[in-house]
C-alpha positions, 0 to 999 in steps of 0.5 A, a space after each residue: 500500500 502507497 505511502 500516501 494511504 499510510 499518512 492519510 490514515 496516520 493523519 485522520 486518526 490524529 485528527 479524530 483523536 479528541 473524539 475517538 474514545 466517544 465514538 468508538 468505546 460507549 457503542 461498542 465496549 460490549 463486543 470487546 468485552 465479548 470478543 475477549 471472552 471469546 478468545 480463551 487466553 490464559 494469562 501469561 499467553 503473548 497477545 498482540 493488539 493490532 491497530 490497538 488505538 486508545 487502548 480501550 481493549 485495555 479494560 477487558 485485558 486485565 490480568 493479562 502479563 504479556 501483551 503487545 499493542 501496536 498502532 500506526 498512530 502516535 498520538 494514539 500510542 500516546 493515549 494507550 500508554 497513559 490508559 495502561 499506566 492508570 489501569 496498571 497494565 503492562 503493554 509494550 506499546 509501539 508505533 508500527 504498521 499492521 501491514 508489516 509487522 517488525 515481530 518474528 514469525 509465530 511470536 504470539 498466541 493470540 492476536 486482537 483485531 477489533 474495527 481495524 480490518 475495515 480501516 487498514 488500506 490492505 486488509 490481506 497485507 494485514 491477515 497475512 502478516 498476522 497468519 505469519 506472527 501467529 503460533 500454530 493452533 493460536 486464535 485471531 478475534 476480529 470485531 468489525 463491520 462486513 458484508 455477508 460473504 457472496 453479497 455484492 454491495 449495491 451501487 449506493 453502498 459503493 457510491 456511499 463508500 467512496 466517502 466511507 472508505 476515504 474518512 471513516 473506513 471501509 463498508 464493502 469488505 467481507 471477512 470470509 474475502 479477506 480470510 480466504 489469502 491465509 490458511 486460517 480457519 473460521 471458527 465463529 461468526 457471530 451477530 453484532 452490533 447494528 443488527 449483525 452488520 458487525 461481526 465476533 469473529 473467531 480464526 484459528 491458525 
């Protein structure tokens, strides 16, 4: 993905700092929660946040020993660090590109992609890098907004996407299109918010 993608979205969410935590926590800290039950980790796994914004998977992580935080934003990292000092949590937070990850292969149990998929400008850069960062057996939660595999979007949704895609993220992607480039398995898919729009999912390596 062109550089330009990369500081475009570096810039947005700088931009939507201030109000991010509003936005993206008091509608959908349920499904974190979820998505983290879901997962199964024991405490001392290594667990890697990818496009882990704010931190606000932080309050669900709790008792967690070994966990790893990467965003593409700094201002973001910034926050994650402060959320994790007063939560007192230990993070080894870092600013990094989920499209290529700086970690060796097969270094993490488990990894937390939660409204990243959708946003990312490559999804398959981003699963394939988290397919190759994964231990063997070890467990992906996405929580995100997908089209139900086979649909197409209409032509509205792809009018609609062109600003979507440009300021917020992207409304057209479906898991199983973005999964299928790895040799990862759908374990679950489960109904989220907005009537199912978005999705618990569960992949395993």
């Amino acid at each position: 993905m062109s550089l330009n993608t990369n500081a475009w979205n570096r810039l947005r969410y700088t931009l939507y700092l201030p109000i991010y935590d509003f936005i993206a926590d008091r509608i959908f800290r349920k499904y974190r929660k979820r998505s983290v039950q879901l997962m199964g980790a024991k405490p001392d796994d290594a667990i890697l946040i990818l496009g882990a914004g704010t931190g606000l998977d932080l309050p669900y992580l709790q008792g967690y020993t070994n966990l790893t935080a990467i965003d593409i934003t700094p201002g973001m990292i910034s926050k994650l660090k402060q959320r994790a000092a007063e939560l007192r949590i230990p993070v080894k937070a870092q600013v990094m590109n989920g499209q290529q990850l700086s970690f060796a292969n097969a270094s993490f149990d488990a990894v937390i992609l939660h409204l990243i998929l959708a946003v990312i400008p490559d999804p398959v850069a981003c699963i394939k890098e988290v397919e190759r960062v994964l231990k063997p057996g070890g467990t992906v939660m996405v929580f995100d907004k997908f089209l139900p595999d086979g649909q197409q979007p209409s032509i509205l949704r792809r009018l609609l996407n062109q600003v979507a895609s440009t300021l917020f993220s992207d409304i057209n992607r479906s898991i199983g299109s973005i999964v299928r480039h790895t040799s990862l398995r759908v374990e679950l898919n489960e109904a989220a918010a907005f009537n199912g729009t978005f999705r618990v999912v569960r992949l395993r390596k």
